[in-house]
PDB file of N, CA, C and O in Angstrom:
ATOM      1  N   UNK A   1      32.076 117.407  25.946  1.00  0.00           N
ATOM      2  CA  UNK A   1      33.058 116.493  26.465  1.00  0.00           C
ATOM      3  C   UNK A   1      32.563 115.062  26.221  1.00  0.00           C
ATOM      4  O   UNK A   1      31.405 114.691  26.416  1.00  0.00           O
ATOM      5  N   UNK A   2      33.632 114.254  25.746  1.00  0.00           N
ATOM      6  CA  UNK A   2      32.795 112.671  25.246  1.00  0.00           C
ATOM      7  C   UNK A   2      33.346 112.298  26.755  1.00  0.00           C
ATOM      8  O   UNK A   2      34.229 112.727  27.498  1.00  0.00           O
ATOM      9  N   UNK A   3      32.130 111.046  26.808  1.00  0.00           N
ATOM     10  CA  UNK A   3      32.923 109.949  27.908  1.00  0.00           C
ATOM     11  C   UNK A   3      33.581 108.581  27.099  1.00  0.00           C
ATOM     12  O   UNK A   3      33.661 108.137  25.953  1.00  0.00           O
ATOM     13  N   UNK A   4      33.968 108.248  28.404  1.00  0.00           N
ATOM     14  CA  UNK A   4      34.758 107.404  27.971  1.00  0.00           C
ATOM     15  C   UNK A   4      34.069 106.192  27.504  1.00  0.00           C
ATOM     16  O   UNK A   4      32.889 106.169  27.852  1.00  0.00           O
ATOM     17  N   UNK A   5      34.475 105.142  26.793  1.00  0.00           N
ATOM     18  CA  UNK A   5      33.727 103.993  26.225  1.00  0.00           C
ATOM     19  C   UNK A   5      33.719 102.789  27.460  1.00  0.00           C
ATOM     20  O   UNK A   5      34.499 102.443  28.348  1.00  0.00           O
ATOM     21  N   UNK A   6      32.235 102.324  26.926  1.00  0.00           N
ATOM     22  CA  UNK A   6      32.175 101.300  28.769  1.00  0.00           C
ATOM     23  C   UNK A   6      33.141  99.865  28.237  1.00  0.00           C
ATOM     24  O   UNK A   6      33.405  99.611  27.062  1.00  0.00           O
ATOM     25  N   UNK A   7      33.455  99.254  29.135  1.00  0.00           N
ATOM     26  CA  UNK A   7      34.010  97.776  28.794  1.00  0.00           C
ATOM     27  C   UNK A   7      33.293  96.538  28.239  1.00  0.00           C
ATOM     28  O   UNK A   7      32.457  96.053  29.000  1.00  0.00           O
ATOM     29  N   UNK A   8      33.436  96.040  27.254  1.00  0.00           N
ATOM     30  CA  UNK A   8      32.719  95.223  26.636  1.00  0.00           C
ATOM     31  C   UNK A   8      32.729  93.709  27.473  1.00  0.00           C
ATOM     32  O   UNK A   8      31.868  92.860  27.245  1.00  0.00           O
ATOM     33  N   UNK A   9      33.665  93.538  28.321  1.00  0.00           N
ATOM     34  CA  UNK A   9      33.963  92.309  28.714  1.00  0.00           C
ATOM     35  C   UNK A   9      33.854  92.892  30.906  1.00  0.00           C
ATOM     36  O   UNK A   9      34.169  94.013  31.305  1.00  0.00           O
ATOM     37  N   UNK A  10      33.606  92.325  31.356  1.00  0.00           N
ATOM     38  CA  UNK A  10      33.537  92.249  32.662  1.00  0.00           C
ATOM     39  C   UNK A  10      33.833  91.359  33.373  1.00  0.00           C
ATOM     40  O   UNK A  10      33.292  90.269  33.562  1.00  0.00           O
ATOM     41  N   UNK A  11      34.679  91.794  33.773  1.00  0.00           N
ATOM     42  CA  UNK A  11      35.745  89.961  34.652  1.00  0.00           C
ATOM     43  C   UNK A  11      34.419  89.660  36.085  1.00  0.00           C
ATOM     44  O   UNK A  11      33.697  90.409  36.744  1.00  0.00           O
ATOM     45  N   UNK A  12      34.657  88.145  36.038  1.00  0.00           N
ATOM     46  CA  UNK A  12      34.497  87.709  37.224  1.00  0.00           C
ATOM     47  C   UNK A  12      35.684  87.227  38.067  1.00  0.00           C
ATOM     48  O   UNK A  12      36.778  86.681  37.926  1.00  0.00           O
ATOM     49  N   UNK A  13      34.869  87.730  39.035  1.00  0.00           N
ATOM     50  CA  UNK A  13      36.070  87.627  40.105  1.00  0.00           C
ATOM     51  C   UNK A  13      35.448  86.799  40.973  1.00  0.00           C
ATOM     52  O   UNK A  13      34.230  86.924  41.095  1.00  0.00           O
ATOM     53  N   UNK A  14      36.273  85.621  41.878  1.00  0.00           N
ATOM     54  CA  UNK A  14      35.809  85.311  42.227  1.00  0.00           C
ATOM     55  C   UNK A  14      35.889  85.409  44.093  1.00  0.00           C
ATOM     56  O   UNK A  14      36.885  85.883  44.640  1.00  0.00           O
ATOM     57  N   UNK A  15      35.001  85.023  44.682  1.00  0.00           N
ATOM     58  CA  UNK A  15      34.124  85.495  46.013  1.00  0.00           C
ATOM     59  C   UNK A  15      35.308  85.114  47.022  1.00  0.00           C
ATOM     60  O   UNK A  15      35.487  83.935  47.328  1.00  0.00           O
ATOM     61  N   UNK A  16      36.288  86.364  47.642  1.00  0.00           N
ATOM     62  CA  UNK A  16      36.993  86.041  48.466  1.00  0.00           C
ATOM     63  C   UNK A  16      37.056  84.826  49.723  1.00  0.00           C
ATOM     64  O   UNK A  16      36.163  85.032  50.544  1.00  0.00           O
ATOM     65  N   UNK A  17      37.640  83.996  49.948  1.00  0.00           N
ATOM     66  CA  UNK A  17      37.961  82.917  51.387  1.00  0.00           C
ATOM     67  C   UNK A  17      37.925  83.707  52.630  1.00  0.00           C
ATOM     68  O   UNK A  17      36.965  83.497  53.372  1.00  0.00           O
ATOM     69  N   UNK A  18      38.965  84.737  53.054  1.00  0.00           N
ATOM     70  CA  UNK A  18      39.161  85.135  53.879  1.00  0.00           C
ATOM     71  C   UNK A  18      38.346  86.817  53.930  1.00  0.00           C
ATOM     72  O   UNK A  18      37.710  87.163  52.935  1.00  0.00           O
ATOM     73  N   UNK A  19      38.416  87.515  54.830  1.00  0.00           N
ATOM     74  CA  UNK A  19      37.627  88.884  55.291  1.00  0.00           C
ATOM     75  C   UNK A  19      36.727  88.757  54.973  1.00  0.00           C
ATOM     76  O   UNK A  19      36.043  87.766  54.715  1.00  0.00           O
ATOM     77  N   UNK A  20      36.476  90.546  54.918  1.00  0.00           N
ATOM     78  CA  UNK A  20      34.857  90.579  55.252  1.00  0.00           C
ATOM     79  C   UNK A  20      34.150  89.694  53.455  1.00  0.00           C
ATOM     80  O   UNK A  20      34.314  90.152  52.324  1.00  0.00           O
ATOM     81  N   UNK A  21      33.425  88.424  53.831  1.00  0.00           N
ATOM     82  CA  UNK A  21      32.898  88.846  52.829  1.00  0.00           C
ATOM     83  C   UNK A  21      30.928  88.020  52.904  1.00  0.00           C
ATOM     84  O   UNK A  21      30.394  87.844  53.999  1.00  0.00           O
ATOM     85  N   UNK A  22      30.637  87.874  52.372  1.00  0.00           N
ATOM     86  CA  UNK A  22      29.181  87.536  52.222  1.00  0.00           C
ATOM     87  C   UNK A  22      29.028  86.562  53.635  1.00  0.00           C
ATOM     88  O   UNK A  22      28.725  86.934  54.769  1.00  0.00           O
ATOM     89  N   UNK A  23      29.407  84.933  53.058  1.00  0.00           N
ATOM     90  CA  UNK A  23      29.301  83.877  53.882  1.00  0.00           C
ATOM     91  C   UNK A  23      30.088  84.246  55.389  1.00  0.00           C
ATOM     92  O   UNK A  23      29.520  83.942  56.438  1.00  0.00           O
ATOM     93  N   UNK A  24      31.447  84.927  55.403  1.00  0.00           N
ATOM     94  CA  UNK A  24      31.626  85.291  56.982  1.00  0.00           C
ATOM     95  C   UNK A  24      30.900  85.920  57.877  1.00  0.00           C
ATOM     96  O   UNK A  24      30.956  85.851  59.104  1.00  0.00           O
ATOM     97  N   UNK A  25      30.039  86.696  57.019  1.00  0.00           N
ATOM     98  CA  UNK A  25      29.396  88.103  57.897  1.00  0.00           C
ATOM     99  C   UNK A  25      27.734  87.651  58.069  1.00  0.00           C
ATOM    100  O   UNK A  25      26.955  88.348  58.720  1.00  0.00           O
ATOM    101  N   UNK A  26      27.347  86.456  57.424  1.00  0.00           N
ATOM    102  CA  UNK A  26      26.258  85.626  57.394  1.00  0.00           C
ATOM    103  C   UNK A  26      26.186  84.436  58.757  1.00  0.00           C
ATOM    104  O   UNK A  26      25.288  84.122  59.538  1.00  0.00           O
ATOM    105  N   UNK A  27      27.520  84.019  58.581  1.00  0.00           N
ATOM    106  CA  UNK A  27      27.748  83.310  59.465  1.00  0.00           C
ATOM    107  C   UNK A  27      28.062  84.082  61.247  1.00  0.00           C
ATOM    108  O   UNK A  27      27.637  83.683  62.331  1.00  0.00           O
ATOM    109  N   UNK A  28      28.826  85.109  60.972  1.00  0.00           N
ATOM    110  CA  UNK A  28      29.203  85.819  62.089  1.00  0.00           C
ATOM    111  C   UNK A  28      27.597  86.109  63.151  1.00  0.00           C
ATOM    112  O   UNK A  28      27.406  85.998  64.363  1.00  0.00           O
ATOM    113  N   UNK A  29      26.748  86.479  62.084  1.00  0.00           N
ATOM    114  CA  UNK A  29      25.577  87.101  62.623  1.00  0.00           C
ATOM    115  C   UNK A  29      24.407  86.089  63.349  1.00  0.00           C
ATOM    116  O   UNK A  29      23.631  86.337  64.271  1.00  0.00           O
ATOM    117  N   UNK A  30      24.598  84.900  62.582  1.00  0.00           N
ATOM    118  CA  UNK A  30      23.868  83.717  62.679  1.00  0.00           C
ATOM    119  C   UNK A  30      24.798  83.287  64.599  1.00  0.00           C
ATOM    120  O   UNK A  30      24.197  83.106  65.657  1.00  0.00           O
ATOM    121  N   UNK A  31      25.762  83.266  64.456  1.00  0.00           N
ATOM    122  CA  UNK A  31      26.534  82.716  65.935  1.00  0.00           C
ATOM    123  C   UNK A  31      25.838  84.182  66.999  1.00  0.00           C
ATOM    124  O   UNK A  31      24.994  83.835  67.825  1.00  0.00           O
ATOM    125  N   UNK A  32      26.155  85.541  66.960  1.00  0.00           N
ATOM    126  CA  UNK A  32      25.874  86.214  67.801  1.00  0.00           C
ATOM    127  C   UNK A  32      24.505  86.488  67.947  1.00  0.00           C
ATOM    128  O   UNK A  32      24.069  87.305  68.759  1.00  0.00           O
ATOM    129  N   UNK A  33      23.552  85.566  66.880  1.00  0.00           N
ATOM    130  CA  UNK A  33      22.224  85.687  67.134  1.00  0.00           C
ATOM    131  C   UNK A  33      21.768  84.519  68.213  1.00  0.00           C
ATOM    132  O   UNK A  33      20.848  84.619  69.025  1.00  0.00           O
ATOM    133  N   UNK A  34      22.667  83.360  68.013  1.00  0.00           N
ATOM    134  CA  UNK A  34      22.641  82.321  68.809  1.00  0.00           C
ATOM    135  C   UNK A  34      22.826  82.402  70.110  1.00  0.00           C
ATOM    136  O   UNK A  34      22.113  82.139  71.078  1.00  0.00           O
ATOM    137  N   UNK A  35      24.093  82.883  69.959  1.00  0.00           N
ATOM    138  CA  UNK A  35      24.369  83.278  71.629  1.00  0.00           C
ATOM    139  C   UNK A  35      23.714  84.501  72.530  1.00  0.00           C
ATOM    140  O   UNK A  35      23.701  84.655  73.751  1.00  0.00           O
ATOM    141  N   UNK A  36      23.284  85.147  71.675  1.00  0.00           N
ATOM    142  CA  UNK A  36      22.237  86.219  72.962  1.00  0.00           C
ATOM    143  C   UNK A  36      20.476  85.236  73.203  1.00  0.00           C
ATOM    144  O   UNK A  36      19.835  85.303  74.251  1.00  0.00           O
ATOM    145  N   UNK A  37      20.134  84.604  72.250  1.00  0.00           N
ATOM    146  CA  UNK A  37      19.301  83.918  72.516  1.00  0.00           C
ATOM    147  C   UNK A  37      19.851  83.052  73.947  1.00  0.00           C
ATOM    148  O   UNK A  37      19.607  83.618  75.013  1.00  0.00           O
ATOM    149  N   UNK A  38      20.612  81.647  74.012  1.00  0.00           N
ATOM    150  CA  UNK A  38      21.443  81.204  75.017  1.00  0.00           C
ATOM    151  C   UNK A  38      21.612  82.477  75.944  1.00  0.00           C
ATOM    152  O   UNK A  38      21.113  82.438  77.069  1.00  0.00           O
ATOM    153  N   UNK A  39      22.272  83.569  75.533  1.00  0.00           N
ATOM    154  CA  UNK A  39      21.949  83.975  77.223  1.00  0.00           C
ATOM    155  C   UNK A  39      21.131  84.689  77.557  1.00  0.00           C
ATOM    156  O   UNK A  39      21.427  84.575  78.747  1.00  0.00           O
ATOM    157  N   UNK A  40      20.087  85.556  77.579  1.00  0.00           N
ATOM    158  CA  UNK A  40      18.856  85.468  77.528  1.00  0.00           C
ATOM    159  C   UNK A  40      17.873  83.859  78.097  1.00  0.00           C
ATOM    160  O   UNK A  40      17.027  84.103  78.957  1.00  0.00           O
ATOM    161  N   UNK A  41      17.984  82.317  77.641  1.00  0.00           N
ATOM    162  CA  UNK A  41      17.699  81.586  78.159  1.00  0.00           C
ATOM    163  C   UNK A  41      18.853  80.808  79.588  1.00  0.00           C
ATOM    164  O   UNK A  41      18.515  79.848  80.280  1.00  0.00           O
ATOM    165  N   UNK A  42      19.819  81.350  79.668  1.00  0.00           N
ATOM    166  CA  UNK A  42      20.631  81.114  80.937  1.00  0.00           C
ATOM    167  C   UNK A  42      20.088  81.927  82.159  1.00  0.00           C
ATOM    168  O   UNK A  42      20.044  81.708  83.369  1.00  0.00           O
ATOM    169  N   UNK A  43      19.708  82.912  81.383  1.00  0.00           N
ATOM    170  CA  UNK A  43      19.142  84.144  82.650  1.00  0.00           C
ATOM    171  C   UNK A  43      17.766  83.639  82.751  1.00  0.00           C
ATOM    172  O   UNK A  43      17.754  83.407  83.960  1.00  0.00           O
ATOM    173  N   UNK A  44      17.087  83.445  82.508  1.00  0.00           N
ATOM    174  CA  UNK A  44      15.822  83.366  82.584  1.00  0.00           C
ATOM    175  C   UNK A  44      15.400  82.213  83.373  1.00  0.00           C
ATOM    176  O   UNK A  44      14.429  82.351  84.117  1.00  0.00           O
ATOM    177  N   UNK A  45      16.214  80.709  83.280  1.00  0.00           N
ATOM    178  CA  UNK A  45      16.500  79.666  83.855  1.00  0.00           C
ATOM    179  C   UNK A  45      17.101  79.905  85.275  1.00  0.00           C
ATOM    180  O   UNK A  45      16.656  79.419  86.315  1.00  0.00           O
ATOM    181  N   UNK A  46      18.210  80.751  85.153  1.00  0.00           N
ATOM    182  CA  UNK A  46      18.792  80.310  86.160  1.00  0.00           C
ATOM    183  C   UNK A  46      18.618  81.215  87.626  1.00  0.00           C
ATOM    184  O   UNK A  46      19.026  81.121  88.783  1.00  0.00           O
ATOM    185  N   UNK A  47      17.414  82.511  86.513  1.00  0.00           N
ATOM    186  CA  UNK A  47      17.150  84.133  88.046  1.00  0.00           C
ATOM    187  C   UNK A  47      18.449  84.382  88.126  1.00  0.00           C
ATOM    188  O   UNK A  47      18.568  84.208  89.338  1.00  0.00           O
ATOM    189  N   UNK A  48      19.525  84.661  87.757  1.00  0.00           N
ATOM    190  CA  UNK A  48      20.522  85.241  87.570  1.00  0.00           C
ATOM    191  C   UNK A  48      21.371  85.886  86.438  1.00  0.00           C
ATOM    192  O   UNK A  48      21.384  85.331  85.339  1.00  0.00           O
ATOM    193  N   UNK A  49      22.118  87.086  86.655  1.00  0.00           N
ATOM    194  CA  UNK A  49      22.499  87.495  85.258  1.00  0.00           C
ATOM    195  C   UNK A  49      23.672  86.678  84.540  1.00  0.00           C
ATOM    196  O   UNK A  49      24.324  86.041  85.367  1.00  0.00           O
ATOM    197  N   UNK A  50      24.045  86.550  83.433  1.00  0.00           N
ATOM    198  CA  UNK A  50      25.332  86.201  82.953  1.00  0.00           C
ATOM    199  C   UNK A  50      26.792  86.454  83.303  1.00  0.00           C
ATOM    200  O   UNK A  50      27.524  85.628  82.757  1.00  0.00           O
ATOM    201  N   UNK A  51      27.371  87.259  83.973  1.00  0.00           N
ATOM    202  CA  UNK A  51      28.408  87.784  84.745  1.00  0.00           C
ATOM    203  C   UNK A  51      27.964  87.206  85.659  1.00  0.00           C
ATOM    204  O   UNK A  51      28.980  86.957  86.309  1.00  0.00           O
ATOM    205  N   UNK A  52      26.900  86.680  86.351  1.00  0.00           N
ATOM    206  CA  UNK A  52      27.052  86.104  88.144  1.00  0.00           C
ATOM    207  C   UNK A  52      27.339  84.547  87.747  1.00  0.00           C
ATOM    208  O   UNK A  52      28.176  84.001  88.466  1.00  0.00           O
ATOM    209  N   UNK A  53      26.861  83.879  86.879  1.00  0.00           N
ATOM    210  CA  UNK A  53      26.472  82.498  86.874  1.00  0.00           C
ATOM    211  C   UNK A  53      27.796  82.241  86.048  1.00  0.00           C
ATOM    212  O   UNK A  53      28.338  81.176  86.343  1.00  0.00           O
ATOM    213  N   UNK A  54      28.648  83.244  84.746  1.00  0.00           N
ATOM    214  CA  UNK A  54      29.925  82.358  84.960  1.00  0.00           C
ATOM    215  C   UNK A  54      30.813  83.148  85.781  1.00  0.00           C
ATOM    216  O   UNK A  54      31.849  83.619  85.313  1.00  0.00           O
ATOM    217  N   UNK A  55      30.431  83.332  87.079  1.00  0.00           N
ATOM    218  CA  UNK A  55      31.287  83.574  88.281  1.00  0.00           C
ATOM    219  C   UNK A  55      32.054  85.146  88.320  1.00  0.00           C
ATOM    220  O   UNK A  55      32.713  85.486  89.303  1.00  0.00           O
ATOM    221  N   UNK A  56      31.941  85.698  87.578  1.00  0.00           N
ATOM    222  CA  UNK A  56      32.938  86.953  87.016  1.00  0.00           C
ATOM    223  C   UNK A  56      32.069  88.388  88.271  1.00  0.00           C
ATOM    224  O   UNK A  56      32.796  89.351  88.515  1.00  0.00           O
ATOM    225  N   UNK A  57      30.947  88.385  88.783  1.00  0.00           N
ATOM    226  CA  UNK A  57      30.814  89.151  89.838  1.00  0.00           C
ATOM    227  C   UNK A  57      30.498  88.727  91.005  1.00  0.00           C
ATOM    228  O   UNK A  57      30.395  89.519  91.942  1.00  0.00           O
TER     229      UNK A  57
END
């Protein structure tokens, strides 16, 4: 059985704006790394958990 012949030319495409793509999911991770640090230092500051100090228990 032959295969098929590969493509001589290979498009670039270029790096989606919107969804999932490199820079969103770079960025996404970089913010929720931020904010557990921040709370982690809210708790630690304040002897209280995060649900008590913004009021929610």
């Amino acid at each position: 059985m032959t295969q098929a012949p590969e493509p001589t030319v290979k498009p670039t495409l270029a790096e989606p704006k919107f969804g999932f793509n490199r820079y969103s999911e770079r960025l996404n991770g970089r913010a929720a790394m931020l904010g557990f640090i921040l709370a982690l230092i809210i708790e630690y500051t304040s002897h209280e958990g995060l649900l008590t100090w913004l009021g929610l228990i």
